[in-house]
N, CA, C, O and CB atoms as a CASP TS submission, in Angstrom:
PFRMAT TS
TARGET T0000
AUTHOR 0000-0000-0000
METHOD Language model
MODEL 1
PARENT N/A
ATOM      1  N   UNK     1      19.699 -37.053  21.257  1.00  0.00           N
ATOM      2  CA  UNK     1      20.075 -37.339  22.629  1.00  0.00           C
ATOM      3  C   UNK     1      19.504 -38.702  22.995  1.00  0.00           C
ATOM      4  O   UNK     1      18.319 -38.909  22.732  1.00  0.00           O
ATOM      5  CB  UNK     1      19.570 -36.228  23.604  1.00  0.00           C
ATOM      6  N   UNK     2      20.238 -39.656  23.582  1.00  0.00           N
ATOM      7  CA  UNK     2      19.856 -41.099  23.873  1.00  0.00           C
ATOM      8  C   UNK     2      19.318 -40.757  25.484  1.00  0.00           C
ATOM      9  O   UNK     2      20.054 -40.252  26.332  1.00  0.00           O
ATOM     10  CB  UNK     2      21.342 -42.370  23.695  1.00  0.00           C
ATOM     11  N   UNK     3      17.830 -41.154  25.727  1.00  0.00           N
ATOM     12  CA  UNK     3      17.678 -41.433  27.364  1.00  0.00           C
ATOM     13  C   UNK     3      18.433 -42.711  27.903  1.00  0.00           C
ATOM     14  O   UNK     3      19.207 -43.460  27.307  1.00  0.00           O
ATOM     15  CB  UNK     3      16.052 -41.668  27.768  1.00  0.00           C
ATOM     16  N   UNK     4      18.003 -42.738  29.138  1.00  0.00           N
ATOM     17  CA  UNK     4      18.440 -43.723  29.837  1.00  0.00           C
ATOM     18  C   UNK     4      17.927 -44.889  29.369  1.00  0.00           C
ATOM     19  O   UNK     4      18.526 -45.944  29.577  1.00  0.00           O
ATOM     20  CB  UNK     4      18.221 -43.561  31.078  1.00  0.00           C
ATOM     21  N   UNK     5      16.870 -44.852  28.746  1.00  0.00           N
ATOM     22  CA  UNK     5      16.271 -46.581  28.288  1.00  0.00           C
ATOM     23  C   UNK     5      16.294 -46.294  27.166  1.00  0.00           C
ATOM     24  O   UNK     5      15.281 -46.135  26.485  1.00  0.00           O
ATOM     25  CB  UNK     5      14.712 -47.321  28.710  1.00  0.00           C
ATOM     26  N   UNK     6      17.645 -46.154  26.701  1.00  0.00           N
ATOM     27  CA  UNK     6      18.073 -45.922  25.045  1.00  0.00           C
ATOM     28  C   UNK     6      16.907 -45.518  24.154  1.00  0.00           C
ATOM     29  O   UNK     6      16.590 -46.409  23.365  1.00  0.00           O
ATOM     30  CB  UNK     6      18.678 -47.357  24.327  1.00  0.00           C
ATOM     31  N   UNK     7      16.109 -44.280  24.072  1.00  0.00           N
ATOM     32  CA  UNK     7      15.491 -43.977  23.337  1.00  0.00           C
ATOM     33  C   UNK     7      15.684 -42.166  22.789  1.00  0.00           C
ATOM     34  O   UNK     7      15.627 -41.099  23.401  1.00  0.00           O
ATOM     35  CB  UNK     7      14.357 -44.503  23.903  1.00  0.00           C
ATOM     36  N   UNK     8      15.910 -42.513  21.453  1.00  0.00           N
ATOM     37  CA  UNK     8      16.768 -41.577  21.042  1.00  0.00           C
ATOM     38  C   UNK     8      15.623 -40.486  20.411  1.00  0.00           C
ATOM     39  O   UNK     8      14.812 -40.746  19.522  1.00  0.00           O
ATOM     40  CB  UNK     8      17.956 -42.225  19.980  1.00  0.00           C
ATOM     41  N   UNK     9      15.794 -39.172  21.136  1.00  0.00           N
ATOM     42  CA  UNK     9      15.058 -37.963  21.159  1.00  0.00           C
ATOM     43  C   UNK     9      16.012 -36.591  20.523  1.00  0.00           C
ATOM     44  O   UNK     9      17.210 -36.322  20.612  1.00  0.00           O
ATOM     45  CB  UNK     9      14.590 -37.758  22.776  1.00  0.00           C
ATOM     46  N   UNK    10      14.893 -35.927  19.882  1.00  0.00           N
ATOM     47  CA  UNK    10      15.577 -34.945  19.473  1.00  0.00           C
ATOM     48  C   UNK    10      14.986 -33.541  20.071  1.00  0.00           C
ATOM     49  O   UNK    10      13.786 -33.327  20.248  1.00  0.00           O
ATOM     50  CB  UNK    10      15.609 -35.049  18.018  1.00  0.00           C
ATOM     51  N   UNK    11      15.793 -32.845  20.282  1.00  0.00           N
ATOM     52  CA  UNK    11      15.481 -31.727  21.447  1.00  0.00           C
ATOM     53  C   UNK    11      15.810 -30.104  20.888  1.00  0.00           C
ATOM     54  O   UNK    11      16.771 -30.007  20.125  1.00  0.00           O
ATOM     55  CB  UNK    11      16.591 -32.092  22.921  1.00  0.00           C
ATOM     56  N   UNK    12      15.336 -29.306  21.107  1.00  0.00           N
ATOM     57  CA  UNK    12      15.211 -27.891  20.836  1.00  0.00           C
ATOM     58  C   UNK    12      15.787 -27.025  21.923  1.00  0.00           C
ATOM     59  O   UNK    12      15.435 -27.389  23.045  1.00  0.00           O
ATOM     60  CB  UNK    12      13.796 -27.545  20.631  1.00  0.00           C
ATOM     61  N   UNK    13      16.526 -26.044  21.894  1.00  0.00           N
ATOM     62  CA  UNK    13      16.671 -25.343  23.297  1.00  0.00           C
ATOM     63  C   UNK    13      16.816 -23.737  22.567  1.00  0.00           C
ATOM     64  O   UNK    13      16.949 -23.225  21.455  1.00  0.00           O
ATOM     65  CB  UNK    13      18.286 -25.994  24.412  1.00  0.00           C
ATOM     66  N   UNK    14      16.681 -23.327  24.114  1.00  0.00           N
ATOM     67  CA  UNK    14      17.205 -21.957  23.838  1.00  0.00           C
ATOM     68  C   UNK    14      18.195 -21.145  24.614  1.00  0.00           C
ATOM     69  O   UNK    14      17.759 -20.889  25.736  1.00  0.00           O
ATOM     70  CB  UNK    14      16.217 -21.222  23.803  1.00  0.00           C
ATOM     71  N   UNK    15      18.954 -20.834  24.464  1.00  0.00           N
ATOM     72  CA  UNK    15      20.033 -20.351  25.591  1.00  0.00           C
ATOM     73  C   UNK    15      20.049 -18.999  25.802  1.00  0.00           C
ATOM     74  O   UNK    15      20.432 -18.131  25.018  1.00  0.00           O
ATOM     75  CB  UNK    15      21.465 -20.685  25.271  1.00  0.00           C
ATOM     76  N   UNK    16      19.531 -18.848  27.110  1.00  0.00           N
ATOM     77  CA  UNK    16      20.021 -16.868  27.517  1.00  0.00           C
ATOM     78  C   UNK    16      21.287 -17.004  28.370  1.00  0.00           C
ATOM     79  O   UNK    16      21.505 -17.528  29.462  1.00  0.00           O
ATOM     80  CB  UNK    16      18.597 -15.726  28.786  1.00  0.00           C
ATOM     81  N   UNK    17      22.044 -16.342  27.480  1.00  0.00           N
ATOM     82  CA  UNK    17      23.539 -16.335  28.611  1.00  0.00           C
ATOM     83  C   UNK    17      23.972 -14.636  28.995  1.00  0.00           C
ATOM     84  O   UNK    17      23.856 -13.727  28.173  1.00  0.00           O
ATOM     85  CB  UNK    17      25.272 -17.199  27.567  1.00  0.00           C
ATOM     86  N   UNK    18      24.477 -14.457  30.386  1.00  0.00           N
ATOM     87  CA  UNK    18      25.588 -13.204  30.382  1.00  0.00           C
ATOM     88  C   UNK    18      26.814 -13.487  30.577  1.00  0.00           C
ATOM     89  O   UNK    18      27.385 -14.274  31.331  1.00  0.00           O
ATOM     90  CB  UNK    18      25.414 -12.211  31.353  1.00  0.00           C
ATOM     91  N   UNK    19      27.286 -12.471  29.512  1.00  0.00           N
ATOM     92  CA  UNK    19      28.870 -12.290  30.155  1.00  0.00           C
ATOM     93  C   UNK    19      29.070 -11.682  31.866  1.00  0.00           C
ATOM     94  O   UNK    19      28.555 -10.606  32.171  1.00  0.00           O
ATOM     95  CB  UNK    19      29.710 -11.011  29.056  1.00  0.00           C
ATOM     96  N   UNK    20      29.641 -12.271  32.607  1.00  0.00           N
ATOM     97  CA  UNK    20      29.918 -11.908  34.037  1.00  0.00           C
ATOM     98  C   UNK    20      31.451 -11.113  34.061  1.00  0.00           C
ATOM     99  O   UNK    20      31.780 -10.208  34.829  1.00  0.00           O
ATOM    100  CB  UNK    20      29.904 -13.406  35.032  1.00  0.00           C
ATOM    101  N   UNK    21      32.249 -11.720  33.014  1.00  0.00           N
ATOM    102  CA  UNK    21      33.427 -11.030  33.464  1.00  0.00           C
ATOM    103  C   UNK    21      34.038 -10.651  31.556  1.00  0.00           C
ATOM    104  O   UNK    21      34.556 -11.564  30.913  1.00  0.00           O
ATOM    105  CB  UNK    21      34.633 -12.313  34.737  1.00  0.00           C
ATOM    106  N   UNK    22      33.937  -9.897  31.224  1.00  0.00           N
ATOM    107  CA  UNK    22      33.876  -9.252  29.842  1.00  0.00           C
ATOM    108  C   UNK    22      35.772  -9.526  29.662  1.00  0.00           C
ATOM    109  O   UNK    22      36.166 -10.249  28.747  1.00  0.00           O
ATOM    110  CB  UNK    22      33.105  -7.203  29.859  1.00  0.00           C
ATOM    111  N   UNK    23      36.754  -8.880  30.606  1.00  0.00           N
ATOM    112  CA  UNK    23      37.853  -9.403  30.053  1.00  0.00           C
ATOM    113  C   UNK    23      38.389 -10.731  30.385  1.00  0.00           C
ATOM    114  O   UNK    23      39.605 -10.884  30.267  1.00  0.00           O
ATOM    115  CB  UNK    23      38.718  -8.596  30.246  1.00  0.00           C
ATOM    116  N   UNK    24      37.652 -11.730  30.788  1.00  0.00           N
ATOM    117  CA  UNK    24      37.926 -12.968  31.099  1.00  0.00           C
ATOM    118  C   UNK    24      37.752 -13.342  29.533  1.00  0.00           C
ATOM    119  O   UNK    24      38.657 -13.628  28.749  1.00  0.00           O
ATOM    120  CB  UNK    24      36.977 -13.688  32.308  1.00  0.00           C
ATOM    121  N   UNK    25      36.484 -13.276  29.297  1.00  0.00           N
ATOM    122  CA  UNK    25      35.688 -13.639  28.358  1.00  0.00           C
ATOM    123  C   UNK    25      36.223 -13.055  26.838  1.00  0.00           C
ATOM    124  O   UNK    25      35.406 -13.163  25.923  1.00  0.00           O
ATOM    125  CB  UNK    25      34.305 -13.165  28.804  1.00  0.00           C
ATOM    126  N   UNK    26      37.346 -12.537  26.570  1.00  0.00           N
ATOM    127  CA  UNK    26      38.160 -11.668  25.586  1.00  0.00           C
ATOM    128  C   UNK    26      39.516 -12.450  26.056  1.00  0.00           C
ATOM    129  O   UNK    26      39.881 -13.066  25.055  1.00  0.00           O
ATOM    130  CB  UNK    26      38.099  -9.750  25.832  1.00  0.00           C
ATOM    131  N   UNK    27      40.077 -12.607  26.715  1.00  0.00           N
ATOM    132  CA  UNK    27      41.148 -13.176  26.932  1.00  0.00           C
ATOM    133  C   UNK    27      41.467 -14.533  27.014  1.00  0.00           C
ATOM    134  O   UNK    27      42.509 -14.986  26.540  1.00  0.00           O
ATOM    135  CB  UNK    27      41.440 -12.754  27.752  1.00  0.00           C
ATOM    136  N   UNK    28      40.401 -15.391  27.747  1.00  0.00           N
ATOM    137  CA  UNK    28      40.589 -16.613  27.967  1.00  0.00           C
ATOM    138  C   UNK    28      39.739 -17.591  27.105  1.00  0.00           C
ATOM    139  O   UNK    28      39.855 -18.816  27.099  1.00  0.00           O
ATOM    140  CB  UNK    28      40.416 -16.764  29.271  1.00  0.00           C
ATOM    141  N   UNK    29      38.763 -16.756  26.292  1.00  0.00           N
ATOM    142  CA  UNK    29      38.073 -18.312  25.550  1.00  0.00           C
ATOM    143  C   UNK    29      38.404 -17.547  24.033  1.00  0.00           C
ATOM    144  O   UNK    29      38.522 -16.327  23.911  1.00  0.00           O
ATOM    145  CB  UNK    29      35.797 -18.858  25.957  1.00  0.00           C
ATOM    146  N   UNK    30      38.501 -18.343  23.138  1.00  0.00           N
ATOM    147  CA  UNK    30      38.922 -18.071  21.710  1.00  0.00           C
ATOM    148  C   UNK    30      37.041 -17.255  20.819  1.00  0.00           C
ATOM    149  O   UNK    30      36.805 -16.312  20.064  1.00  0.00           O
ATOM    150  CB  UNK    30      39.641 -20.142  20.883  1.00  0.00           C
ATOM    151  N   UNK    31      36.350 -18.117  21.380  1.00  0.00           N
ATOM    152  CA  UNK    31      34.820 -18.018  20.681  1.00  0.00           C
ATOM    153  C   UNK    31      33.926 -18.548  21.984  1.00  0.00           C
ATOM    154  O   UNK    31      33.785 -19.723  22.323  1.00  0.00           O
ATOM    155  CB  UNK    31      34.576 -19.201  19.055  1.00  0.00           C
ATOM    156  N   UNK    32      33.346 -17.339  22.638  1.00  0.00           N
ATOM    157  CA  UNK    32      32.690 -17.276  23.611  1.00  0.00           C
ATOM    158  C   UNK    32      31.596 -17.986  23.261  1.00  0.00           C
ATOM    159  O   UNK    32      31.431 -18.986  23.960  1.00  0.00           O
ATOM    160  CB  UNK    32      32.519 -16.102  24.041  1.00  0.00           C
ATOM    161  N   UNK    33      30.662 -17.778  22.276  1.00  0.00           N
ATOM    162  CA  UNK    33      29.685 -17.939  21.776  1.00  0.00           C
ATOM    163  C   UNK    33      29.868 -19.899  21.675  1.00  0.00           C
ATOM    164  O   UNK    33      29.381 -20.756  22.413  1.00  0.00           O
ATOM    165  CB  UNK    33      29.594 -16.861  20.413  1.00  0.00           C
ATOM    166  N   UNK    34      30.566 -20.013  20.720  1.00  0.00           N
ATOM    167  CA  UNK    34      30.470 -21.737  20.599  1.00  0.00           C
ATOM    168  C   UNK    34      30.762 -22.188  21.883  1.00  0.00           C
ATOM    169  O   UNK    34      30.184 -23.152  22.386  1.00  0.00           O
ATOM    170  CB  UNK    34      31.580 -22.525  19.518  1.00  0.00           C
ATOM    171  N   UNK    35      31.779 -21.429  22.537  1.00  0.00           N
ATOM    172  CA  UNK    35      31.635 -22.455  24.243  1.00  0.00           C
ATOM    173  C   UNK    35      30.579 -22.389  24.791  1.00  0.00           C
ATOM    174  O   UNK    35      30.179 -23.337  25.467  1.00  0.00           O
ATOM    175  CB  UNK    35      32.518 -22.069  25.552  1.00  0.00           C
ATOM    176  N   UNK    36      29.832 -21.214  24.633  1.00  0.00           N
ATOM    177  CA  UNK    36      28.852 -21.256  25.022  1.00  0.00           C
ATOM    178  C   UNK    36      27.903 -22.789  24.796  1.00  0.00           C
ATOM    179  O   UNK    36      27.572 -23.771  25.461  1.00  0.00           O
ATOM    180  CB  UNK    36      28.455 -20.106  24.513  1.00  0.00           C
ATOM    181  N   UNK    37      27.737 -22.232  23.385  1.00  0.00           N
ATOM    182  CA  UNK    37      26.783 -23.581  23.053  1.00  0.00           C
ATOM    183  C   UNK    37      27.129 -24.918  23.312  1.00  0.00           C
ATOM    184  O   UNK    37      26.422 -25.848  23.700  1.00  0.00           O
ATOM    185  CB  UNK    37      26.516 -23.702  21.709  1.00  0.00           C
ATOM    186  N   UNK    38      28.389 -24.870  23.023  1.00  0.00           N
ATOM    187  CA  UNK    38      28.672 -26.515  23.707  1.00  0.00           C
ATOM    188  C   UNK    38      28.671 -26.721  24.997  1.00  0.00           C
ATOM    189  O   UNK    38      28.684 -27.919  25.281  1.00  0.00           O
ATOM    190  CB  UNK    38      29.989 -27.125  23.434  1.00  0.00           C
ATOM    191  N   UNK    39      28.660 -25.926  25.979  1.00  0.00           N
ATOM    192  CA  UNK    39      28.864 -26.176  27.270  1.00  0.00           C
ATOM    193  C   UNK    39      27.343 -26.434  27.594  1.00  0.00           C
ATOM    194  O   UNK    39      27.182 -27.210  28.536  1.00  0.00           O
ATOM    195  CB  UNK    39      29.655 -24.995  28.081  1.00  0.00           C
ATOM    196  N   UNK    40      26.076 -25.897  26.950  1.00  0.00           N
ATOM    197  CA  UNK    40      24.822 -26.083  26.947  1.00  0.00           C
ATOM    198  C   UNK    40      24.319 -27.301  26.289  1.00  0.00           C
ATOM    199  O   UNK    40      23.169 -27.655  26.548  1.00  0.00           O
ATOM    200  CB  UNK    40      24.313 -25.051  26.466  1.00  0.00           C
ATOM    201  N   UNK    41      25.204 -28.145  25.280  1.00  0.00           N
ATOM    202  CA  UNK    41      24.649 -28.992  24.548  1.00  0.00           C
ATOM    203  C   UNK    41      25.138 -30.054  25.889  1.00  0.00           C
ATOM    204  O   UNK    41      24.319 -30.316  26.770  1.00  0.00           O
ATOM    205  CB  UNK    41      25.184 -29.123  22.823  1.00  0.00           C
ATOM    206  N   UNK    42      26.571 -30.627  25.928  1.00  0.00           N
ATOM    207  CA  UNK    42      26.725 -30.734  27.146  1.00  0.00           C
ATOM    208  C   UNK    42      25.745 -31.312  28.289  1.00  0.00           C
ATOM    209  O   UNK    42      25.100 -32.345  28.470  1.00  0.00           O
ATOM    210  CB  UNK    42      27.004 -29.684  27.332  1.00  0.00           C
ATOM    211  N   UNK    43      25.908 -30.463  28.759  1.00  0.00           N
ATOM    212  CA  UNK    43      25.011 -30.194  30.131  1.00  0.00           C
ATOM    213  C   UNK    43      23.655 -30.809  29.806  1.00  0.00           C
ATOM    214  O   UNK    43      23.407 -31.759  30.549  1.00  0.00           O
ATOM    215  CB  UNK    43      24.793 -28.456  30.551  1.00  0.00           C
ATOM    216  N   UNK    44      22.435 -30.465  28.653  1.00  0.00           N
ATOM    217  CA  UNK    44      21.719 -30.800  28.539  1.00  0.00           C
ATOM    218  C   UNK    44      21.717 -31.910  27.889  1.00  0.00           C
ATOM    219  O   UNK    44      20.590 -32.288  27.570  1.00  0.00           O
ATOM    220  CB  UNK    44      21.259 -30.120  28.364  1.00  0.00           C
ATOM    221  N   UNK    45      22.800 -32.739  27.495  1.00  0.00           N
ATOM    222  CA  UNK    45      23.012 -33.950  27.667  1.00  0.00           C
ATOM    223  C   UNK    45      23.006 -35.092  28.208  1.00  0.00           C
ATOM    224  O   UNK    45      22.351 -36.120  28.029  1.00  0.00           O
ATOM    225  CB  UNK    45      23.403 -33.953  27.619  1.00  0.00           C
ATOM    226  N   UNK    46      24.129 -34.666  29.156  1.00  0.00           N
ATOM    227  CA  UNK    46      24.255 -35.372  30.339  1.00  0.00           C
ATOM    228  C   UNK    46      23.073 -35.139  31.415  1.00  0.00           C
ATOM    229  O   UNK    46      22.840 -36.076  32.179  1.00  0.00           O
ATOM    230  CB  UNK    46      25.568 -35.004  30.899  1.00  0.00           C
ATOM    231  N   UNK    47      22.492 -34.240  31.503  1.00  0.00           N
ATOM    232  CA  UNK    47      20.631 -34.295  32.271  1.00  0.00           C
ATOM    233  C   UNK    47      19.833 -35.290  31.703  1.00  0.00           C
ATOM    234  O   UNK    47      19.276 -36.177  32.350  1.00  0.00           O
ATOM    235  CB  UNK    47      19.542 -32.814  31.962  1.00  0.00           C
ATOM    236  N   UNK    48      19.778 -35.140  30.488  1.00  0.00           N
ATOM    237  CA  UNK    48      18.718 -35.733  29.853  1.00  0.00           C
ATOM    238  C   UNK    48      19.098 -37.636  29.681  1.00  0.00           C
ATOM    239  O   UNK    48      18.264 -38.498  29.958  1.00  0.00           O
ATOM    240  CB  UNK    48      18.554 -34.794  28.278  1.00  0.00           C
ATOM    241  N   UNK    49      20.191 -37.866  29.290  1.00  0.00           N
ATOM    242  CA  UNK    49      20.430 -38.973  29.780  1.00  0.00           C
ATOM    243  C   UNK    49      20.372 -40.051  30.780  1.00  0.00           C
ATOM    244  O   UNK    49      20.604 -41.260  30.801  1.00  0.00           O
ATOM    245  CB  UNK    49      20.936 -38.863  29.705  1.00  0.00           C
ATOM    246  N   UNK    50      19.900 -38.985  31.747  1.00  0.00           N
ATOM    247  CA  UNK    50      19.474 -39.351  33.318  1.00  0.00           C
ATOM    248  C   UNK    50      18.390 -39.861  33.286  1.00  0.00           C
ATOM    249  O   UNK    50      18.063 -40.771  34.048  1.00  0.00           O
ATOM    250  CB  UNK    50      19.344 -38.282  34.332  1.00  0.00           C
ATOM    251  N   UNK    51      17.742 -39.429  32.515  1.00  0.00           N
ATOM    252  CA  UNK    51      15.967 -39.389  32.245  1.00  0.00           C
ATOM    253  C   UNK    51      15.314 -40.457  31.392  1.00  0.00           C
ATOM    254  O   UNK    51      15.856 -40.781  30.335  1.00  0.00           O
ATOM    255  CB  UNK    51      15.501 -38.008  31.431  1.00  0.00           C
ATOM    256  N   UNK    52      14.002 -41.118  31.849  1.00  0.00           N
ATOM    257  CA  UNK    52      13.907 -42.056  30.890  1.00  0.00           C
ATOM    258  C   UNK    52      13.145 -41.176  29.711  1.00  0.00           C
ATOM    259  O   UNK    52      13.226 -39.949  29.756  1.00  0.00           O
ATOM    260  CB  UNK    52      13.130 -43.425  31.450  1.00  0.00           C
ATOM    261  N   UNK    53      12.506 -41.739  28.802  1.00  0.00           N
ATOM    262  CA  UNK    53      11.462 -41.021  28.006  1.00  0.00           C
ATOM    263  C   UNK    53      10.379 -40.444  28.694  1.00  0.00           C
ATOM    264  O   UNK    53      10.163 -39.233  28.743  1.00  0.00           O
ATOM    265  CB  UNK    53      10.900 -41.844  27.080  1.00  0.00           C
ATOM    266  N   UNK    54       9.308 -41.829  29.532  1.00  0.00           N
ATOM    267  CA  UNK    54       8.192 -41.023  30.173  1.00  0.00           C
ATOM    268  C   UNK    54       8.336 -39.964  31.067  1.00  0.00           C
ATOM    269  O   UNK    54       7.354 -39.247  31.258  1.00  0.00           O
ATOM    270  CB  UNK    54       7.456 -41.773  30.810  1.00  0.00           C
ATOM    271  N   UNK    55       9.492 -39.711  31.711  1.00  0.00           N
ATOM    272  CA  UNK    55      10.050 -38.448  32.866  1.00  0.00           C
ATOM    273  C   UNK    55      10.144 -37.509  32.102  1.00  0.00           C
ATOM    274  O   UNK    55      10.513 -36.410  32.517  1.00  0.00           O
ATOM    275  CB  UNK    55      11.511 -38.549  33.699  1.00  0.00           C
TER
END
């Protein structure tokens, strides 16, 4: 992940997710699980990019 003052970090996470709507989640996403994770890689992307190193 690159910060804001281009310094490139490598990061660990952990994701607790629920399903909220079980036949959404069967019908409308192919692989719940990888959207999952990408929607978390994502996100904690675009946060962290915000950020310099010392923050």
């Amino acid at each position: 992940i690159l910060t804001r003052d281009s310094v490139t970090v490598s990061v660990d996470a952990v994701i607790y997710s629920r399903i909220v709507d079980p036949v959404a989640s069967v019908t409308k996403v192919n692989n719940v699980s990888s959207a999952t994770q990408l929607l978390a890689q994502t996100s904690l992307r675009n946060i962290l990019g915000t950020k310099t190193l010392q923050e």
